[in-house]
C-alpha positions as CSV (number, residue, x, y, z in Angstrom):
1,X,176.9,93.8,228.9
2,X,179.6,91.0,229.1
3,X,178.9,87.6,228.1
4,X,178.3,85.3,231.1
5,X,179.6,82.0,231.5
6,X,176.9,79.7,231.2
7,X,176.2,81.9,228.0
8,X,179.1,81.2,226.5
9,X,178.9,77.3,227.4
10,X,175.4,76.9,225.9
11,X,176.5,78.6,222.4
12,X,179.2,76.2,222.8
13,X,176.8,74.1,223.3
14,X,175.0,74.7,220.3
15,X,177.8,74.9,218.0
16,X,179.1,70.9,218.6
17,X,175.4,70.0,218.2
18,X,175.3,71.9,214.6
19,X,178.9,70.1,213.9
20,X,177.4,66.6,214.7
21,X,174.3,66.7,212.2
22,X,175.5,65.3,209.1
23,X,173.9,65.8,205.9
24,X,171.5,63.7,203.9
25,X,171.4,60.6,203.2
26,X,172.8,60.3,207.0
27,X,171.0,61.4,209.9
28,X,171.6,61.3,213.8
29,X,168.9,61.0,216.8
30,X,168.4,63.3,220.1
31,X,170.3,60.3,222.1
32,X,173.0,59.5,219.5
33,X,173.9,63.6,219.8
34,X,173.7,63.1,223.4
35,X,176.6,60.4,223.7
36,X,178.3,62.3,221.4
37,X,178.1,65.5,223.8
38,X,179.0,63.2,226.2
39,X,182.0,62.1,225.2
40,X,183.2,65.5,224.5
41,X,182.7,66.7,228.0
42,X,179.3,68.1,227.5
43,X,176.7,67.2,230.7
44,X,173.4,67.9,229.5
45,X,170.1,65.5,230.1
46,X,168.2,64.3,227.1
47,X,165.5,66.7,227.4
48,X,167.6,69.8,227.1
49,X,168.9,68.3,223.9
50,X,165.8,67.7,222.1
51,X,164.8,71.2,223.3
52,X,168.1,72.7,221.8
53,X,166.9,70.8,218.7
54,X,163.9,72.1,218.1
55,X,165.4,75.5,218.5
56,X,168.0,74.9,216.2
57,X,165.6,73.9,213.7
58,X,163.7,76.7,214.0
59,X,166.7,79.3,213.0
60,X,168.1,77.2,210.6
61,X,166.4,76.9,207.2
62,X,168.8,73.9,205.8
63,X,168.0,72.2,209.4
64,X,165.1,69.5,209.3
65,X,163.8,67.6,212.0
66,X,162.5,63.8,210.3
67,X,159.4,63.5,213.0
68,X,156.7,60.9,210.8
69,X,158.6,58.1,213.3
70,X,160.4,58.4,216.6
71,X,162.7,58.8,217.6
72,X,162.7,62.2,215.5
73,X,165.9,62.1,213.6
74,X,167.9,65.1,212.5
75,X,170.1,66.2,209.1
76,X,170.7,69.0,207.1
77,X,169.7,69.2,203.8
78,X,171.7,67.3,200.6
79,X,172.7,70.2,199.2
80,X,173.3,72.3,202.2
81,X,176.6,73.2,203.0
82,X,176.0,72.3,207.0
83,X,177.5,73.9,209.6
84,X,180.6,76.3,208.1
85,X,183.6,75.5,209.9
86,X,186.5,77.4,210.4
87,X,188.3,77.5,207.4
88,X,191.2,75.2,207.1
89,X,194.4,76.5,204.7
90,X,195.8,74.0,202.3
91,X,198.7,73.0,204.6
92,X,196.1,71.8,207.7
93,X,194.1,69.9,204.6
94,X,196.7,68.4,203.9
95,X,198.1,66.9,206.9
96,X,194.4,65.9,207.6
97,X,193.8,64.2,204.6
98,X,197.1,62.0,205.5
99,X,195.9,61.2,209.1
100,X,192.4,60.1,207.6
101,X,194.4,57.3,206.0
102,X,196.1,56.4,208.7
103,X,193.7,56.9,211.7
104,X,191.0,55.0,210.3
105,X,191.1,52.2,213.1
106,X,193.4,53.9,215.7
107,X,190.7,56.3,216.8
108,X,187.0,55.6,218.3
109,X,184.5,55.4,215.3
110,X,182.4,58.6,217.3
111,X,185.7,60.5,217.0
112,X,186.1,59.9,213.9
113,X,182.4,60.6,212.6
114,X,182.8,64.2,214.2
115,X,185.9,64.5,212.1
116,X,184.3,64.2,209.2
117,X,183.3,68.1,208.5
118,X,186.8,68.5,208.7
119,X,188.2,65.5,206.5
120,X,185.3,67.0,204.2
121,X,186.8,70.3,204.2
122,X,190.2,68.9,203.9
123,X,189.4,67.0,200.7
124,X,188.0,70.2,199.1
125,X,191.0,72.2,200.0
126,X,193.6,69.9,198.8
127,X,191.8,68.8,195.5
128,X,191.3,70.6,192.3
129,X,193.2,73.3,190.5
130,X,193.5,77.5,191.4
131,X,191.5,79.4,189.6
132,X,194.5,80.0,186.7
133,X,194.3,76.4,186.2
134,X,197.3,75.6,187.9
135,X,197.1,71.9,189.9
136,X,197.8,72.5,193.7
137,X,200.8,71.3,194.9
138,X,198.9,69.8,197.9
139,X,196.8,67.4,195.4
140,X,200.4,66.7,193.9
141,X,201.6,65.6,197.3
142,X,199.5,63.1,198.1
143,X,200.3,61.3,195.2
144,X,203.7,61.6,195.8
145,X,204.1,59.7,199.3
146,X,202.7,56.2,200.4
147,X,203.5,54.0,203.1
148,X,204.7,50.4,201.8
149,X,204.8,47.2,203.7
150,X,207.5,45.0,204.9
151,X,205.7,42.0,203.4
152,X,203.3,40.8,200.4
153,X,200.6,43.2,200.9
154,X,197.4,41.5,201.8
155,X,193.6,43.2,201.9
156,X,192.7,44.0,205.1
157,X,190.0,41.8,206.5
158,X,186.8,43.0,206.8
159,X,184.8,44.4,210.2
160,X,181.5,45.3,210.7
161,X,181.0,49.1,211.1
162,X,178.5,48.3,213.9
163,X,181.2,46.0,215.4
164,X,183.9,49.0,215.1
165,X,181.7,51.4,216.4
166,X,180.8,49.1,219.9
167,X,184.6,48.0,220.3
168,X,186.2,52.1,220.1
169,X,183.5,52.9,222.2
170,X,183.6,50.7,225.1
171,X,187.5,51.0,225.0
172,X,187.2,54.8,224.6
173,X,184.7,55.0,227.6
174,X,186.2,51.8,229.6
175,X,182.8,50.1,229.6
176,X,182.5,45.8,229.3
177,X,181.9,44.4,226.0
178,X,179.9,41.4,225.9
179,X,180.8,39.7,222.5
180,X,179.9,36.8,220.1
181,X,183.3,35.7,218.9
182,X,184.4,32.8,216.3
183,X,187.9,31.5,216.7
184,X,190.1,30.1,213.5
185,X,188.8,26.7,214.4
186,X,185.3,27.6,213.5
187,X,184.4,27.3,217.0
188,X,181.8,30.0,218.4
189,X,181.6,31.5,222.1
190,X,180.0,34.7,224.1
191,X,181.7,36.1,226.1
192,X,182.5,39.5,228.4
193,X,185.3,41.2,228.2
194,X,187.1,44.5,229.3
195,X,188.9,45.7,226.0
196,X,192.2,47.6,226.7
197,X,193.6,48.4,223.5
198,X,194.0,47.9,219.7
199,X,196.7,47.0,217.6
200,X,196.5,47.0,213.9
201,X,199.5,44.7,212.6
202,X,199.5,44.4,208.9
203,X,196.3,43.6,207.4
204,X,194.2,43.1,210.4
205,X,193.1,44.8,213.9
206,X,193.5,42.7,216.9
207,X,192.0,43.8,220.3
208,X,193.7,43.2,223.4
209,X,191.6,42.5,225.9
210,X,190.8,40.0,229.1
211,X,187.9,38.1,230.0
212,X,185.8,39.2,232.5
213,X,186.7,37.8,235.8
214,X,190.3,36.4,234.3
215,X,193.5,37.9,234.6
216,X,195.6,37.2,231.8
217,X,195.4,39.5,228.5
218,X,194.2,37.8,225.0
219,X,194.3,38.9,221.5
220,X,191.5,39.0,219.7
221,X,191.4,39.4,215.9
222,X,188.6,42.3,215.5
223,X,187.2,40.8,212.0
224,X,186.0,37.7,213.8
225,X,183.9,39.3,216.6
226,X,180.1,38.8,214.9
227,X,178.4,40.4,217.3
228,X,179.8,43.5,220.3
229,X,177.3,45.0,222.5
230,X,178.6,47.7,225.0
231,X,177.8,46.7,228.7
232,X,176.0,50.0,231.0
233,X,178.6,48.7,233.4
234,X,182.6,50.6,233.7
235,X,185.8,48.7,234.4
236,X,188.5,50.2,236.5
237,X,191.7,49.8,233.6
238,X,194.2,47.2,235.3
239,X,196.7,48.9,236.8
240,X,199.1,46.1,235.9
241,X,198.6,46.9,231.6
242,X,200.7,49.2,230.3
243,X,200.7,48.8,226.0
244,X,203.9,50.1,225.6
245,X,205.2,47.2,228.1
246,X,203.0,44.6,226.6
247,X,204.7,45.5,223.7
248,X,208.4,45.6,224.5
249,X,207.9,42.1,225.9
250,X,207.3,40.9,222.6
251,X,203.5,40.0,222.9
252,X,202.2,41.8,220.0
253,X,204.4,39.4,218.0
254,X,201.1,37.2,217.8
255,X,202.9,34.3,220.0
256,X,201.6,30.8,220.5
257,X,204.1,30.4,224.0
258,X,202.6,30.8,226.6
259,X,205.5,32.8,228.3
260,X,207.3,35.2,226.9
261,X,210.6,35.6,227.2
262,X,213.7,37.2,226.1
263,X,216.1,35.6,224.3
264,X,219.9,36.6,223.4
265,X,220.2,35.5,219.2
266,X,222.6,34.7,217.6
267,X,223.2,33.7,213.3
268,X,225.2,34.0,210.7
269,X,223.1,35.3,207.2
270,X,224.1,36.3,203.8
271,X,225.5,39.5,203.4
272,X,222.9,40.6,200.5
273,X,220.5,39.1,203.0
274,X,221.1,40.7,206.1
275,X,222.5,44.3,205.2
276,X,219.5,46.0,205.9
277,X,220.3,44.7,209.6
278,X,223.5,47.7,209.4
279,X,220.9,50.2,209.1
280,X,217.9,48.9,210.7
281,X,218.9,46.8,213.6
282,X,217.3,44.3,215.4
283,X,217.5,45.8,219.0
284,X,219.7,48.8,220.6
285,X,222.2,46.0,221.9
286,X,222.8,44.5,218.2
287,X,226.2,43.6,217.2
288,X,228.2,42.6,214.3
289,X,230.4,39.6,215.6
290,X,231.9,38.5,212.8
291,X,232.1,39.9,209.1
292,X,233.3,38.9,205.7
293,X,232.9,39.1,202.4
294,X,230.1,36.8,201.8
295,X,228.4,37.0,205.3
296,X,227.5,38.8,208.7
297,X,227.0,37.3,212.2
298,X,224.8,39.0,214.6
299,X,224.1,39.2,218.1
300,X,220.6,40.9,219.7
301,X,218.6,40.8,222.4
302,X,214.5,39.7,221.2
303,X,211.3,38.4,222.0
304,X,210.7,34.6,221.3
305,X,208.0,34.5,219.5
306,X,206.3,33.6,216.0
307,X,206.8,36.9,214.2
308,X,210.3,35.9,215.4
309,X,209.9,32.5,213.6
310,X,208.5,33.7,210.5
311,X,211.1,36.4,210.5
312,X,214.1,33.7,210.7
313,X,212.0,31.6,208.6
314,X,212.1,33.4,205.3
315,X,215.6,33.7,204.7
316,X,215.8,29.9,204.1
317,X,219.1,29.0,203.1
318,X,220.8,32.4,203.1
319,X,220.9,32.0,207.6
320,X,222.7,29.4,209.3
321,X,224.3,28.6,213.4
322,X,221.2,29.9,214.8
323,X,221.9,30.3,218.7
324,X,219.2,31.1,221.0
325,X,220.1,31.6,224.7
326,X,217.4,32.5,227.2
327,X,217.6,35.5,229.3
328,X,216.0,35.7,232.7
């Protein structure tokens, strides 16, 4: 007899629910699977969870259910292997053990707990030797590539978990985020806001967001929120936002005008100082006005703003005849 549908769905169903129990020492509640299933499309009430639960538990022998307390609270066993997932060849590891790196804070914190089986799987895949002894080549790489910055590298500043967690969710699920927030000055404020995206710049994660009830988009560094608490109410995203816009017009240049705007520069700079500008220009219009021996002069269309400033800023001496002309 074919399979039905709804058959189909509910081992389906099953199957996420195995893949979001982690193992010991970390365990998961009936709700906490039920956002989860949520958020991956599946519509199921609470009840019909926990009852799924208790099945599972019954026909799984590495499967416990912690009940002494509720809420009951799930996990497989330390040295259980979980939930066998599909099995991943070295090349897939490998490109997942690279976007773990990256992704850390560019993807909600629920997404990237139900990743873990397969960062897990990843690691073991790419690490070790083959059974002749030979190192993979896929261990090799990942000690042969790395991502540099453009300045003195700083450690990133420090956010909560639980405050990571509240922020990807209520921007993942466009819900308000009522938040305890401390400002460079020291000074401390709750407040409500509808967060509409996250930028990582550097050492730090700011989130873009506006107040409840304002208009006007804010930065907000992420590792001085001290408290986030996801609202039950939704936010319709404004229609006027667009991050690749916001962007463009130079506002994730962490300015201090209150307008942005675009400005045509101009400057002279050392030629060892501004060579890299031949090969990595400043903007698509850039041009090389004047050249000799000892110097460059360059024209380009930017934002006015401090990244700007600091940008201009460190060259000290070696840039002179800086011309700004505002472009409306």
């Amino acid at each position: 007899m074919a399979t039905r549908p709804k058959d189909i769905d509910a081992t389906l169903l099953q199957l996420e629910i195995l893949r979001i129990i982690p193992r010991l020492p970390a365990s998961i509640d009936a709700k906490m699977i039920h956002e989860k299933l949520k958020d991956l499309g599946f519509n199921r009430d609470l009840r019909s969870i926990q009852r799924t639960l208790q099945t599972l538990c019954l026909h799984f022998d590495d499967l416990e259910c912690n009940n002494d307390s509720k809420p009951y609270t799930y996990y497989w066993k330390e040295r259980s292997a979980g939930f066998a997932l599909p099995v991943l060849n070295e090349q897939q590891s490998l490109l997942l053990k690279l976007a773990e790196k990256q992704l850390k804070y560019l993807l909600p914190a629920n997404i990237m707990s139900s990743m873990k089986p397969f960062f897990d799987q990843a690691d073991r895949m790419v690490s070790g030797v083959y059974p002749n002894g030979k190192e993979k080549p896929t261990h090799q790489w990942l000690d042969k590539v790395c991502i540099t910055p453009t300045s003195l590298p700083l450690i990133p500043a420090k956010i909560g978990a639980d405050i990571f967690s509240a922020v990807s969710q209520a921007l993942y699920q466009n819900k308000l985020l009522k938040i305890a927030y401390q400002n460079p000055s020291g000074k401390k404020y709750v407040k409500t806001i509808m967060p509409l995206a996250i930028a990582q710049q550097g050492a730090s994660i700011y989130l873009i967001c506006r107040f409840d009830g304002f208009s006007d988009t804010r930065m907000l560094a992420m590792h001085r929120i001290r408290k986030a608490e996801i609202s039950t109410f939704s936010f319709e995203r404004p229609k006027d936002f667009n991050l690749q816009t916001y962007q463009e017009e130079g506002h994730l240049g962490f300015t201090s005008y209150q307008n942005i705007c675009k400005i045509r520069l101009t400057f002279s700079i050392a030629k060892w100082a501004g060579f890299h500008l031949t090969e990595t220009p400043l903007s698509k219009d850039q041009q090389i006005l004047e050249e000799s021996d000892k110097h460059y002069r360059f024209q380009a269309t930017v934002s006015e703003n401090d990244m700007l400033e600091w940008w201009l800023l460190k060259f000290g001496e070696d840039i002179w005849d800086i011309e700004r002309e505002p472009l409306t």
